[in-house]
Each structure stands twice: as structure tokens, then as C-alpha cells.
Chimera marker file (.cmm) of the C-alpha trace (Angstrom):
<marker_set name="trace">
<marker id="1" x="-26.532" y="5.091" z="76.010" r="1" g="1" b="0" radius="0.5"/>
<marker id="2" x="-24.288" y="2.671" z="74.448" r="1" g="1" b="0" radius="0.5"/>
<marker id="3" x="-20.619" y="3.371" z="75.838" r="1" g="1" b="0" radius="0.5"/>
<marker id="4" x="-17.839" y="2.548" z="73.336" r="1" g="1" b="0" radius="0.5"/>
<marker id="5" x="-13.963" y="1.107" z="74.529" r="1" g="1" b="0" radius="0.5"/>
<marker id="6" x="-12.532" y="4.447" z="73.023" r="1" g="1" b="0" radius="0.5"/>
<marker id="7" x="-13.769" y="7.710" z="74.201" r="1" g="1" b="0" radius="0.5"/>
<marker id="8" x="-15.415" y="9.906" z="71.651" r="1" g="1" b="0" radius="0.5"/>
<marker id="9" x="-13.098" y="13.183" z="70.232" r="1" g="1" b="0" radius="0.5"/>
<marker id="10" x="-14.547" y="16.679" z="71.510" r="1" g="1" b="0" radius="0.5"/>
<marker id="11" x="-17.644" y="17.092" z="68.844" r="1" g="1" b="0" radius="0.5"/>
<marker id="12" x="-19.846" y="19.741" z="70.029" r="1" g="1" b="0" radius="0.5"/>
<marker id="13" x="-22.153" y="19.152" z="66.731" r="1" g="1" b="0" radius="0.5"/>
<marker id="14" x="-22.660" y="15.646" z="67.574" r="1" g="1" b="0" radius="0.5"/>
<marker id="15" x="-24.474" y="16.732" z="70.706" r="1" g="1" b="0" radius="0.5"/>
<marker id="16" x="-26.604" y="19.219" z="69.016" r="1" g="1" b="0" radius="0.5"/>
<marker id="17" x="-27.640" y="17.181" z="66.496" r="1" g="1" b="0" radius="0.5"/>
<marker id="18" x="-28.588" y="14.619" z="68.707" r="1" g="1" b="0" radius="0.5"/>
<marker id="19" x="-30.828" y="16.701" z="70.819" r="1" g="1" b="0" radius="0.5"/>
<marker id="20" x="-32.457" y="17.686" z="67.710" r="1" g="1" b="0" radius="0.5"/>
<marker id="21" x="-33.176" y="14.416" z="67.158" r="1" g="1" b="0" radius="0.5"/>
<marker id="22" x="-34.425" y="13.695" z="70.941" r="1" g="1" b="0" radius="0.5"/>
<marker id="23" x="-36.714" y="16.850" z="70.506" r="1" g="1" b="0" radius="0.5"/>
<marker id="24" x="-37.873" y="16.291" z="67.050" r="1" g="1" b="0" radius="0.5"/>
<marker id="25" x="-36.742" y="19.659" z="65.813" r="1" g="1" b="0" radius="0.5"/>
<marker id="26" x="-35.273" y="20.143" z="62.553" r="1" g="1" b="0" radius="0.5"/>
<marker id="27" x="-33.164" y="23.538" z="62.711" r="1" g="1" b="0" radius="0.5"/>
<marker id="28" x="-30.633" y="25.355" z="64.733" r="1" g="1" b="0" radius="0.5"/>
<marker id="29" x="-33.367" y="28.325" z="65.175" r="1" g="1" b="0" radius="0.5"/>
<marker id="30" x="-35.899" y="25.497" z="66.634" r="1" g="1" b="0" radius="0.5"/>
<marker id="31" x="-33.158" y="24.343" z="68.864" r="1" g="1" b="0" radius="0.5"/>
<marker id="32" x="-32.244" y="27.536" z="70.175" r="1" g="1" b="0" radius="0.5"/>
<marker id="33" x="-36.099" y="28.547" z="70.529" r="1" g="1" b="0" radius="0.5"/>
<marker id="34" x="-36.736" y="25.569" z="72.244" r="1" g="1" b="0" radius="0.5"/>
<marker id="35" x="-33.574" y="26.105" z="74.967" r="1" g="1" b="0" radius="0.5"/>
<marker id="36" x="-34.743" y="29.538" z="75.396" r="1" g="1" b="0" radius="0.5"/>
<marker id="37" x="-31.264" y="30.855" z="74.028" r="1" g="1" b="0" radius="0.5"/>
<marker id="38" x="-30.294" y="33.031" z="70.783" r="1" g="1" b="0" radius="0.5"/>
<marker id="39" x="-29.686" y="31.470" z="67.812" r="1" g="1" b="0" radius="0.5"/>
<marker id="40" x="-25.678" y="32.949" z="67.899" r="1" g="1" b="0" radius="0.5"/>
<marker id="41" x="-25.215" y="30.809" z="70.693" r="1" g="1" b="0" radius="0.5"/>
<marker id="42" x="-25.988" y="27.842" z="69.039" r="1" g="1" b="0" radius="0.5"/>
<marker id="43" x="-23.845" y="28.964" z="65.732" r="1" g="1" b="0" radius="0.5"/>
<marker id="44" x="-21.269" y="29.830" z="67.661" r="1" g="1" b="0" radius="0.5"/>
<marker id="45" x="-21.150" y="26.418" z="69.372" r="1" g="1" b="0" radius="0.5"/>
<marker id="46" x="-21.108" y="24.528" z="66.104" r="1" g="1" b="0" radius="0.5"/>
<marker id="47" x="-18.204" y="27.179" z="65.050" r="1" g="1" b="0" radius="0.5"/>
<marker id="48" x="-16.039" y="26.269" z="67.265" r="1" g="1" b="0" radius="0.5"/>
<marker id="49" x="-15.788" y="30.149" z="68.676" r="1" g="1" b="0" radius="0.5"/>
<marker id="50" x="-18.031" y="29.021" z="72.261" r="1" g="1" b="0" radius="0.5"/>
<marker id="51" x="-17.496" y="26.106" z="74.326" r="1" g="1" b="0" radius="0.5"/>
<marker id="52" x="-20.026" y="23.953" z="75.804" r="1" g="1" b="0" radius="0.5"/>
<marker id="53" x="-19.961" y="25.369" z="79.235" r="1" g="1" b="0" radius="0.5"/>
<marker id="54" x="-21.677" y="23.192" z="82.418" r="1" g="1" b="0" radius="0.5"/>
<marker id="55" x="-24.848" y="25.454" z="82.059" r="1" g="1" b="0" radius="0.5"/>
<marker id="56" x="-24.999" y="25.023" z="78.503" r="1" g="1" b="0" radius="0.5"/>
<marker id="57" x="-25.161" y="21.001" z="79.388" r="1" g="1" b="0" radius="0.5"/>
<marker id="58" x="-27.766" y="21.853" z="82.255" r="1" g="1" b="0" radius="0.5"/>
<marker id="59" x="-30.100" y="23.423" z="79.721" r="1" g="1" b="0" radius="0.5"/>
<marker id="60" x="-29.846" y="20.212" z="77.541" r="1" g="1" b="0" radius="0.5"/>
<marker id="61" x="-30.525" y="17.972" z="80.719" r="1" g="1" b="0" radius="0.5"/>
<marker id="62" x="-33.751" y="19.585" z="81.866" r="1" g="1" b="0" radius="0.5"/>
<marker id="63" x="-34.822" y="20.036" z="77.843" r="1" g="1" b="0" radius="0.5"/>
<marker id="64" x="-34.107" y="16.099" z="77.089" r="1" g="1" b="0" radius="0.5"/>
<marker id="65" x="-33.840" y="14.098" z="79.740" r="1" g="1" b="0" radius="0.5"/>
<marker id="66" x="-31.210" y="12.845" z="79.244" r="1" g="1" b="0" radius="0.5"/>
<marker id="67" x="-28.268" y="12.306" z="82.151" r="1" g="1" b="0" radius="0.5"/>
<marker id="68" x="-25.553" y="14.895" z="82.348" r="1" g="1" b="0" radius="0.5"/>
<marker id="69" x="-22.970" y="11.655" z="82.041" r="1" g="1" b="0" radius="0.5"/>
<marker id="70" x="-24.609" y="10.605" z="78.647" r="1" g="1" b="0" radius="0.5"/>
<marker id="71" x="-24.466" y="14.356" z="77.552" r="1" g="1" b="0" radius="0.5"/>
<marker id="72" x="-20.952" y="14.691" z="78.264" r="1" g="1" b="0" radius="0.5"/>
<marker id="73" x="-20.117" y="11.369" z="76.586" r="1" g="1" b="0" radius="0.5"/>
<marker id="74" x="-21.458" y="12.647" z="73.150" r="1" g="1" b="0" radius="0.5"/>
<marker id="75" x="-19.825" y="15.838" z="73.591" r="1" g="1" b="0" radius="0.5"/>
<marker id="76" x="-16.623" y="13.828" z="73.920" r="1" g="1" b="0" radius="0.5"/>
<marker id="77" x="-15.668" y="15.993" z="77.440" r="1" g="1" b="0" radius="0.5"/>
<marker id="78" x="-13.029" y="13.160" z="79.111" r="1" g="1" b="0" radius="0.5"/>
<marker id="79" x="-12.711" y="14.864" z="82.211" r="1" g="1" b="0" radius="0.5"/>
<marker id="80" x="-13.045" y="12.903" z="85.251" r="1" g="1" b="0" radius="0.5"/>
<marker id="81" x="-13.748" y="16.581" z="87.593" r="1" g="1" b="0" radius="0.5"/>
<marker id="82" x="-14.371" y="19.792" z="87.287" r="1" g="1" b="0" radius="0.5"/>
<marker id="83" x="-12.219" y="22.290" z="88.797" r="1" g="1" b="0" radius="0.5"/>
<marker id="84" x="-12.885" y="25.866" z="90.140" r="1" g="1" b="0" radius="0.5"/>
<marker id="85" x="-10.574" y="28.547" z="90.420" r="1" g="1" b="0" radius="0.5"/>
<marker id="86" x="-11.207" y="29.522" z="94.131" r="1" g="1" b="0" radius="0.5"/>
<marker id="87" x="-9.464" y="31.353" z="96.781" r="1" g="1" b="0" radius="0.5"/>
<marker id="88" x="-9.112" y="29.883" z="100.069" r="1" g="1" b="0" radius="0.5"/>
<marker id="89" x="-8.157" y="31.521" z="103.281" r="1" g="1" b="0" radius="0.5"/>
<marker id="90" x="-5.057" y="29.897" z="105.132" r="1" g="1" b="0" radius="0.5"/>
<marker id="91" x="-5.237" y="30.575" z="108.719" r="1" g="1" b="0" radius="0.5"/>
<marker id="92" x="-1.370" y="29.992" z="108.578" r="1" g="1" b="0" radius="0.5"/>
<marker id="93" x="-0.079" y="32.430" z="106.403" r="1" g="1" b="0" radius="0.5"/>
<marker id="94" x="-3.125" y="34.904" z="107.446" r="1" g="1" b="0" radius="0.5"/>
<marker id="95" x="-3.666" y="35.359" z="103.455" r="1" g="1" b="0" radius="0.5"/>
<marker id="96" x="-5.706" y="33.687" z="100.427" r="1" g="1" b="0" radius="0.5"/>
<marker id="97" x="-4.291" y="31.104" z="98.247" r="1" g="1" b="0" radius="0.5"/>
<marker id="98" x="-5.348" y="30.030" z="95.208" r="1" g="1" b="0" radius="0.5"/>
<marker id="99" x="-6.228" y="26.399" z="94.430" r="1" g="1" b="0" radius="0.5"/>
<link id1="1" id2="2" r="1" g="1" b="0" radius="0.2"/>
<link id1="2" id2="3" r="1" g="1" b="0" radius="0.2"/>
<link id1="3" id2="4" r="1" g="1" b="0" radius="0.2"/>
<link id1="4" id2="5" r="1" g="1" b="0" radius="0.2"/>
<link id1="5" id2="6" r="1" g="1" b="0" radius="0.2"/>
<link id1="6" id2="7" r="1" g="1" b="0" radius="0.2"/>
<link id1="7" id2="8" r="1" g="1" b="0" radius="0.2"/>
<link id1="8" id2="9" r="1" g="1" b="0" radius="0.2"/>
<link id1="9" id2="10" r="1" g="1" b="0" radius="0.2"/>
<link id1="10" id2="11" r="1" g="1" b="0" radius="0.2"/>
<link id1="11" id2="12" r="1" g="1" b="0" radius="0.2"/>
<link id1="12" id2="13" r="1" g="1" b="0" radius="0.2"/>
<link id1="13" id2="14" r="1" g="1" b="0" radius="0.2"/>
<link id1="14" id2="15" r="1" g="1" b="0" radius="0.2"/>
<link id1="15" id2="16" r="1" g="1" b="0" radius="0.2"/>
<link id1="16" id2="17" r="1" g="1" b="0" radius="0.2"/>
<link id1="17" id2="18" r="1" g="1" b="0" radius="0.2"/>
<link id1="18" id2="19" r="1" g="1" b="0" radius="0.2"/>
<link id1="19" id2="20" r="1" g="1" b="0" radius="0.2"/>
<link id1="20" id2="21" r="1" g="1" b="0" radius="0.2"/>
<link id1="21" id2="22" r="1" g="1" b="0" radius="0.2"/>
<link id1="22" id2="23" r="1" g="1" b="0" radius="0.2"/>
<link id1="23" id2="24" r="1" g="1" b="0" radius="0.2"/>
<link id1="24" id2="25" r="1" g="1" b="0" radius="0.2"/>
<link id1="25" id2="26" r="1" g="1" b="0" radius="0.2"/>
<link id1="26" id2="27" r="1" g="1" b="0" radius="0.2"/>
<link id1="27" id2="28" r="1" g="1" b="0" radius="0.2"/>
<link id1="28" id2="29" r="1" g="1" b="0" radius="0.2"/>
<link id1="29" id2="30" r="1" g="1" b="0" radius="0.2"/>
<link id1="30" id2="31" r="1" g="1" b="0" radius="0.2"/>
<link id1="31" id2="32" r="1" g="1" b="0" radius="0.2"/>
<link id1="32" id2="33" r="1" g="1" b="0" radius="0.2"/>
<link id1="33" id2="34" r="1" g="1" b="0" radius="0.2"/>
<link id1="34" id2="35" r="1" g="1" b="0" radius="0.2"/>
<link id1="35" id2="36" r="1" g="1" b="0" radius="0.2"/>
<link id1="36" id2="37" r="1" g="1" b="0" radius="0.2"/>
<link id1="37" id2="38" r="1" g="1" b="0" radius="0.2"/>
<link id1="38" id2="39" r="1" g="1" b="0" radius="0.2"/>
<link id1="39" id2="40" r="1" g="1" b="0" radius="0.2"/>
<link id1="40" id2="41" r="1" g="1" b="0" radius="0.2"/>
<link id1="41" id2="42" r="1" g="1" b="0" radius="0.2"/>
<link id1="42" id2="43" r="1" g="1" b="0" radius="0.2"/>
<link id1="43" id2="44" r="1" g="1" b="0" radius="0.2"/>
<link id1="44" id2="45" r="1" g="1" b="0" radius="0.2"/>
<link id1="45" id2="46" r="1" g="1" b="0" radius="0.2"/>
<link id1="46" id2="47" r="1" g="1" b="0" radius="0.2"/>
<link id1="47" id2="48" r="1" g="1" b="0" radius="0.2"/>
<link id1="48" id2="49" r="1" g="1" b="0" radius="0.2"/>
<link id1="49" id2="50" r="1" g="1" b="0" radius="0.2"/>
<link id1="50" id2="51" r="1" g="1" b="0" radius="0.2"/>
<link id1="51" id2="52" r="1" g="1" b="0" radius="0.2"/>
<link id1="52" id2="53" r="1" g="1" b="0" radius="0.2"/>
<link id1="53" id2="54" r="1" g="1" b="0" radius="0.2"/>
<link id1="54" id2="55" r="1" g="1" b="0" radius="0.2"/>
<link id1="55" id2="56" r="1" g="1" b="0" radius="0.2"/>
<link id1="56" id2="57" r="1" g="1" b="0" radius="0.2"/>
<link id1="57" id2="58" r="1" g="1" b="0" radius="0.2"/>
<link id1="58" id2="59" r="1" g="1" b="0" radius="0.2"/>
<link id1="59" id2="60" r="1" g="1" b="0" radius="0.2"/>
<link id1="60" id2="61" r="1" g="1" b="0" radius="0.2"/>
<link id1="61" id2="62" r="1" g="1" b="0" radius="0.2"/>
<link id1="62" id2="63" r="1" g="1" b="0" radius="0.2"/>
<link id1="63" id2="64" r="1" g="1" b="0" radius="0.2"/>
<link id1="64" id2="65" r="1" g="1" b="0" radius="0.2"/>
<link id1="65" id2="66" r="1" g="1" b="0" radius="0.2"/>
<link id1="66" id2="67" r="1" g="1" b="0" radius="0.2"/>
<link id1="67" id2="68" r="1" g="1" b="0" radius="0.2"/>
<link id1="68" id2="69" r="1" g="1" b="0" radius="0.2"/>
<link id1="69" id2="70" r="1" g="1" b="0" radius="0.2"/>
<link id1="70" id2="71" r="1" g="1" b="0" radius="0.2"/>
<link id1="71" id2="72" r="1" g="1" b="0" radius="0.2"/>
<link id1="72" id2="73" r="1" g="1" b="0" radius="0.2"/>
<link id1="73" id2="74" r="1" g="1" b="0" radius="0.2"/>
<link id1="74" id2="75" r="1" g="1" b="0" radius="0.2"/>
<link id1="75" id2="76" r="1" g="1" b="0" radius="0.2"/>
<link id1="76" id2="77" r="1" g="1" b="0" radius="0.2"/>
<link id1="77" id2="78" r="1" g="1" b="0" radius="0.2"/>
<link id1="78" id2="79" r="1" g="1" b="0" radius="0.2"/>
<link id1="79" id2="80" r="1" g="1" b="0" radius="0.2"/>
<link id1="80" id2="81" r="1" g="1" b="0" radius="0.2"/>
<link id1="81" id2="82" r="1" g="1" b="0" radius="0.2"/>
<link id1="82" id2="83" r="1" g="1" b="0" radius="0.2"/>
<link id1="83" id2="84" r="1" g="1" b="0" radius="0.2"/>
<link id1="84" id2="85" r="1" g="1" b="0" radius="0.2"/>
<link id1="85" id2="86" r="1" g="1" b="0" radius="0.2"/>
<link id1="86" id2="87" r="1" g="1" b="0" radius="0.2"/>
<link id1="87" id2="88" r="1" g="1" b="0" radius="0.2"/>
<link id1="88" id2="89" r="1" g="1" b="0" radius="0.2"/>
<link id1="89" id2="90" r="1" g="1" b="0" radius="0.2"/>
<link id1="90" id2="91" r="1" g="1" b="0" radius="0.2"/>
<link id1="91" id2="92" r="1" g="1" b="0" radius="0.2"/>
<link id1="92" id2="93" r="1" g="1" b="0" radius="0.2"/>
<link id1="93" id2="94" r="1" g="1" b="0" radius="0.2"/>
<link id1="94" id2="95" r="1" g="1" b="0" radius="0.2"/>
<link id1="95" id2="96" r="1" g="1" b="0" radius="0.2"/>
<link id1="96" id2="97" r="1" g="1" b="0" radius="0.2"/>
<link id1="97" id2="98" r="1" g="1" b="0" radius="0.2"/>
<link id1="98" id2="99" r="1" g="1" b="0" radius="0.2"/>
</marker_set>
């Protein structure tokens, strides 16, 4: 993967278009046969009405290849982490909090 100076905007089609490419399929329907997903998922994503979630990404890894890092780079995702809304116990206040 070739890494430019400027990250790349948010462009879930980009993605998707290159794994078609990587898989040699030609439609949305192959794609989504292919992943083992409906084909609404995959219009959706190019809609703009469903994000890209971390499983989403997973599928793509184990169908292509090709590294999670390089995924996320042509989906244009910028974030360094990921963060989980989880509650932790505090033996101080004898409560959860969340995080």
C-alpha cells in the first residue's frame, strides 16, 4: 500500500470498489455473495445510511488479505484508537462509572 502525506477523506466506495478489484468481482451482488452478507448491506454502505463498522472491516480482511491498517487507510478512518463505551466498577465510590 502506497501511503500518501495527506490522509484520504472518509470514502466508503473507494474500499468497496477496491475489494472488487482484489477479488475479481464485477458487482455489488458478487461482492456481497462473496462476504456472505445481503446485498442491502452493501447498498446501504455505498449510501451513506450504514457505516463501516470493525466487523464489516474483519470480513474484508479474512476475504482479501489485505491488513486491517491498509483497509482502514482506503476507507479514509483517521482514528488513531478505538474506544468502547464500558462500565467499570470503582471500588471507591462502591458504583460503576462510565469511561
Amino acid at each position: 500500500m502506497i501511503y500518501t502525506a495527506r490522509p484520504l477523506p472518509y470514502d466508503p466506495n473507494r474500499l468497496l470498489n477496491h475489494v472488487m478489484r482484489r477479488l475479481g468481482l464485477s458487482s455489488d451482488g458478487g461482492l456481497a455473495q462473496h462476504l456472505k452478507m445481503g446485498r442491502a448491506v452493501i447498498r446501504d454502505i455505498r449510501d451513506g445510511r450504514l457505516p463501516i463498522s470493525a466487523t464489516i472491516v474483519m470480513v474484508l480482511h479474512q476475504a482479501t488479505g489485505i491488513s486491517i491498517g491498509d483497509l482502514r487507510f482506503l476507507l479514509g478512518d483517521r482514528r488513531a484508537t478505538f474506544r468502547m463505551g464500558v462500565r467499570l466498577a470503582s471500588p471507591a465510590s462502591g458504583g460503576f462509572r462510565k469511561i
